[in-house]
C-alpha positions as CSV (number, residue, x, y, z in Angstrom):
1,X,-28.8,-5.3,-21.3
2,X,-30.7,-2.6,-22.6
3,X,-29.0,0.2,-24.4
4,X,-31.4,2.4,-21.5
5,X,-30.9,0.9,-18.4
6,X,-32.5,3.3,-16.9
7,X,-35.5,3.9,-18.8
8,X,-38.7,1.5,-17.2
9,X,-39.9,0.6,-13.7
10,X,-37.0,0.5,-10.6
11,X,-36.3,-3.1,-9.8
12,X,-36.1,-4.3,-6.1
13,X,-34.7,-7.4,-6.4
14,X,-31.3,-7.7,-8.7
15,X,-32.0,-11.1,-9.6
16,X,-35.1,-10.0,-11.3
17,X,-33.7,-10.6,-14.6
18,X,-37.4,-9.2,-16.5
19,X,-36.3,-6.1,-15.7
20,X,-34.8,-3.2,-18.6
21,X,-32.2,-2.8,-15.7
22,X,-30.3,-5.6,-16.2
23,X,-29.1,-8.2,-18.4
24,X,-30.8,-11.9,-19.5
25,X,-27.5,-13.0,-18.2
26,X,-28.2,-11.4,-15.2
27,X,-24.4,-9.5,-15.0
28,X,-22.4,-8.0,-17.8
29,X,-18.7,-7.7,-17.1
30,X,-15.5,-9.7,-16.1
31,X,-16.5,-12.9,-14.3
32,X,-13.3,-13.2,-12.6
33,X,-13.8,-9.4,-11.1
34,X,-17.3,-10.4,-10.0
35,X,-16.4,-13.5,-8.2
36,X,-13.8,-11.7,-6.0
37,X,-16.1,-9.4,-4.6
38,X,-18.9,-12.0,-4.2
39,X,-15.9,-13.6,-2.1
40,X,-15.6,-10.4,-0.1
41,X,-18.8,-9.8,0.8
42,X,-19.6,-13.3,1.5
43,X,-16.7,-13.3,4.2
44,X,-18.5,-11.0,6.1
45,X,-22.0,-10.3,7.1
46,X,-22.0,-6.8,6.5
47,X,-18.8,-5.0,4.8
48,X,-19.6,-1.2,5.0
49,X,-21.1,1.1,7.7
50,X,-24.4,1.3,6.5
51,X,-24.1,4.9,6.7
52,X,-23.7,7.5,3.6
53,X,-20.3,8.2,2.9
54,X,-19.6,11.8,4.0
55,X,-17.9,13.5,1.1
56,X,-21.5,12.4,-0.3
57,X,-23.6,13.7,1.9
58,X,-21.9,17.1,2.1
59,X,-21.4,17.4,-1.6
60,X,-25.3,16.5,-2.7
61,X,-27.1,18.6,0.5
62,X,-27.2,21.7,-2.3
63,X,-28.2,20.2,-5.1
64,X,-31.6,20.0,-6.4
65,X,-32.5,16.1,-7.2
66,X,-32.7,14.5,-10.1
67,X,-31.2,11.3,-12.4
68,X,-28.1,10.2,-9.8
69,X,-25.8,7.3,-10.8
70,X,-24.2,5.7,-8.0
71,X,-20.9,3.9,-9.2
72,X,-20.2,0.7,-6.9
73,X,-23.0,0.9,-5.1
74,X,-21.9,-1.9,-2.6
75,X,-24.4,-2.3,0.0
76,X,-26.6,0.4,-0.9
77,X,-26.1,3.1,1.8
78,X,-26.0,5.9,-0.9
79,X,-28.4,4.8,-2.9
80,X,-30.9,4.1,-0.2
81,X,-29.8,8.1,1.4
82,X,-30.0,10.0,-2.5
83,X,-33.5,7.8,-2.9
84,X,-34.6,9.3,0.1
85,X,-33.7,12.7,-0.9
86,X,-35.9,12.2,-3.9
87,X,-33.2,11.3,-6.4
88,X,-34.3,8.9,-9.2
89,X,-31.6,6.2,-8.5
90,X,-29.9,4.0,-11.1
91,X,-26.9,2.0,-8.8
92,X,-24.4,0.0,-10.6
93,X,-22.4,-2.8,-8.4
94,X,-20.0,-6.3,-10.0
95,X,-21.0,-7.8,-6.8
96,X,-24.3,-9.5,-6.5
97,X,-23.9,-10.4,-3.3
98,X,-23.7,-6.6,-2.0
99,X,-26.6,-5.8,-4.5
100,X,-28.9,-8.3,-2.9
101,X,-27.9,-6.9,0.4
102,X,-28.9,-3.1,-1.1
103,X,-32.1,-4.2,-3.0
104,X,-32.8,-5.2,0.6
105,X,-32.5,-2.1,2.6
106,X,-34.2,-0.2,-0.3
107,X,-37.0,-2.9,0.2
108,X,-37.0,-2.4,3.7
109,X,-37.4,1.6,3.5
110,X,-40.2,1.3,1.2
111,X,-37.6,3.1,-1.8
112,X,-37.2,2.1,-5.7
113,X,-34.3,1.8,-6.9
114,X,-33.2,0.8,-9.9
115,X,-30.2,-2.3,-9.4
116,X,-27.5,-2.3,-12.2
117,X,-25.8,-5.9,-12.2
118,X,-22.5,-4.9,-14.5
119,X,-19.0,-2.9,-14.4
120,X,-19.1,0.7,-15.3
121,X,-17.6,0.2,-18.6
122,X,-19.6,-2.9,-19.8
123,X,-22.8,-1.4,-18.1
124,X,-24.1,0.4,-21.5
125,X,-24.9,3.5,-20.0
126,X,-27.3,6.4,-21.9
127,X,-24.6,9.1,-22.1
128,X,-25.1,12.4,-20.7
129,X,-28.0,11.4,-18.3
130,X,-27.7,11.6,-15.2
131,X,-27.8,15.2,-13.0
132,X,-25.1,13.4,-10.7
133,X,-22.4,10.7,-10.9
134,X,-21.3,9.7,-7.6
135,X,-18.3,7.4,-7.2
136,X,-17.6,6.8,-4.2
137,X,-13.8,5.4,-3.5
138,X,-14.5,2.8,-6.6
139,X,-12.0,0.2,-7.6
140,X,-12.0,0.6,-11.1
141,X,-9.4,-1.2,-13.5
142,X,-7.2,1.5,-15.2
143,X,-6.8,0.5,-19.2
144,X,-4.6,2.1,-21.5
145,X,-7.7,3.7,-23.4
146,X,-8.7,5.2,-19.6
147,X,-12.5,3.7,-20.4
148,X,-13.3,3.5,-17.2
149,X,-12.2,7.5,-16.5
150,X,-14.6,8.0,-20.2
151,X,-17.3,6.4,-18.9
152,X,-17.6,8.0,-15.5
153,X,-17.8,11.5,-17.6
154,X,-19.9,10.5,-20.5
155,X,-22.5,9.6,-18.2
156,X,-22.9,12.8,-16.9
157,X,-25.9,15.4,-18.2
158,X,-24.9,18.8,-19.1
159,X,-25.4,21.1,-16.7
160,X,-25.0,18.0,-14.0
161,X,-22.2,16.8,-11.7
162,X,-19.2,14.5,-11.4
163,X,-18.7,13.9,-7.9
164,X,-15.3,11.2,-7.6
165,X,-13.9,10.7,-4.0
166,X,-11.1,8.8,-3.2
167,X,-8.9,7.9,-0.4
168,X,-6.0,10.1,-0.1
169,X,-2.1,9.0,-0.2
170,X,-3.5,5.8,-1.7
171,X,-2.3,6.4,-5.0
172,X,1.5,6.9,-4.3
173,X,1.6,3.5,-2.6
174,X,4.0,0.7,-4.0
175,X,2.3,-2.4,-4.7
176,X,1.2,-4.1,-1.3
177,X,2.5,-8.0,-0.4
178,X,-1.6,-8.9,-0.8
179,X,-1.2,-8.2,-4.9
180,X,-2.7,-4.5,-4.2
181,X,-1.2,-2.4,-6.9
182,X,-2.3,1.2,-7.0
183,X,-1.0,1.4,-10.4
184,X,-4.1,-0.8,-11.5
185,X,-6.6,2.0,-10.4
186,X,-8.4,4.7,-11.3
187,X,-7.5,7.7,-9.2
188,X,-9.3,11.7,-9.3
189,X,-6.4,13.0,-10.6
190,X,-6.5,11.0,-13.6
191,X,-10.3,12.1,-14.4
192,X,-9.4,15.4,-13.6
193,X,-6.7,15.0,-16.3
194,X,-9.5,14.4,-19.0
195,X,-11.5,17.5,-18.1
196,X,-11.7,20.1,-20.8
197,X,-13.8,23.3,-22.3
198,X,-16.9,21.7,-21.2
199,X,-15.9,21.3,-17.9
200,X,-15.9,23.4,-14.6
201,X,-14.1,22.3,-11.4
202,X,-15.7,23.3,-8.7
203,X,-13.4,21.1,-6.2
204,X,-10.3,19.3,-6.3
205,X,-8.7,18.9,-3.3
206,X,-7.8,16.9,-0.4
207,X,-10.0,17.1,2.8
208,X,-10.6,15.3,6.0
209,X,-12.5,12.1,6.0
210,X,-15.6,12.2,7.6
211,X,-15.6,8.7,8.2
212,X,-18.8,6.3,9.2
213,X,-18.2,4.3,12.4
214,X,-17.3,0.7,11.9
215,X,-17.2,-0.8,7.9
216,X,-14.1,-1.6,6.4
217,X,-12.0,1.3,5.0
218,X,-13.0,3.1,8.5
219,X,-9.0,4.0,9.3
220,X,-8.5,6.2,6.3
221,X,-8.4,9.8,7.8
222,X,-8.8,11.8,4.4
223,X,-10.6,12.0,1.1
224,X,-9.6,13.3,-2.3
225,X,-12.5,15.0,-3.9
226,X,-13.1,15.5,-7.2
227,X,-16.1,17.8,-8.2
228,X,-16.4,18.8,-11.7
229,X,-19.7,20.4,-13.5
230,X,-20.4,19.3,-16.7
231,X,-21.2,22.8,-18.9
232,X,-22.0,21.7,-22.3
């Protein structure tokens, strides 16, 4: 991958493997991770809404456009809404079955985009360049050197925002019968943990969901939001 994924024309299609966007491999992370979100998606036709998550769309309204990261992109709703908005895109997904699915709605609205085939943490990010970092309930693997916490806020631009929403009460749950442990995630509070000097919290709190109809994850009635401003 290149060390500047997001430097270079947007790719549309994320098995476009000429592109600076993504690896010769064509995906840069844990294989086994991949695979069991391929498996998800493939079960179903379409996973998500298709709609912007609301925490989103509410959170970005003020902001003037610029570089956006969108962690776990999955099907592309953000990407496709920011895009729309003007934002210069980079969206980052372990699934290439949901990016294929997002490269085509961008397609299909006449968007660029650019599609990043890797996890956060193998994904070789240029730090501090992006005006917003949207992460948008992710399931990211908690490690004990919190990389995946690290990488969410060196990837931020000073001045620009850390926008991290999560489903509320989620992270007191005991480890589900499925092999669901919460223990194994990434959670606001644990970001928030890492904030310092150079940081400004401008939210941290736990809201109503304003949920999309339909699209798995649909039942969960509120959101934790993290919103922290990056000042130096």
């Amino acid at each position: 991958m290149s060390d500047d994924i997001t430097a270079g024309p947007p790719a549309s299609d994320p098995s476009d493997t000429s592109d600076p966007s993504f690896p010769a491999a064509g995906y840069v992370g844990d294989p086994a991770v991949r695979a069991e979100w391929d498996d998800r998606y493939t079960d179903r036709q379409q996973l998500w809404s298709g709609r912007p998550n609301g925490a989103l769309v509410a959170e970005a309204a003020g902001l003037a456009p610029g570089r956006v990261l969108d962690v776990g992109c999955g099907e592309g709703a953000d990407a496709v809404w920011l895009a729309r908005r003007g934002w210069d895109v980079t969206a980052l997904e372990v699934s290439g079955v949901a990016l294929e699915r997002a490269a085509g709605h961008a397609r299909d609205a006449g968007l660029a985009v650019r599609w990043v085939h890797a996890s956060l943490t193998e994904a070789a990010l240029l730090p501090a360049s992006f005006d917003l970092v949207s992460a948008q309930y992710p399931a990211l693997l908690r490690t004990p050197d919190a990389a995946a916490e690290r990488a969410l806020l060196a990837a931020v631009a000073p001045g620009g925002v850390l926008l991290l929403v999560h489903h509320a009460g989620m992270d007191t749950r005991q480890e589900h019968e499925s092999g669901f442990d919460p223990a194994d995630y990434v959670w606001p509070s644990m970001v928030a943990a890492l904030l310092d000097e150079d940081w400004e919290v401008e939210a941290d709190e736990q809201r109503p969901r304003v949920a999309p109809d339909g699209g798995a994850g649909a039942h969960h009635t509120d959101d934790l939001v993290l919103r922290a401003r990056r000042l130096r």
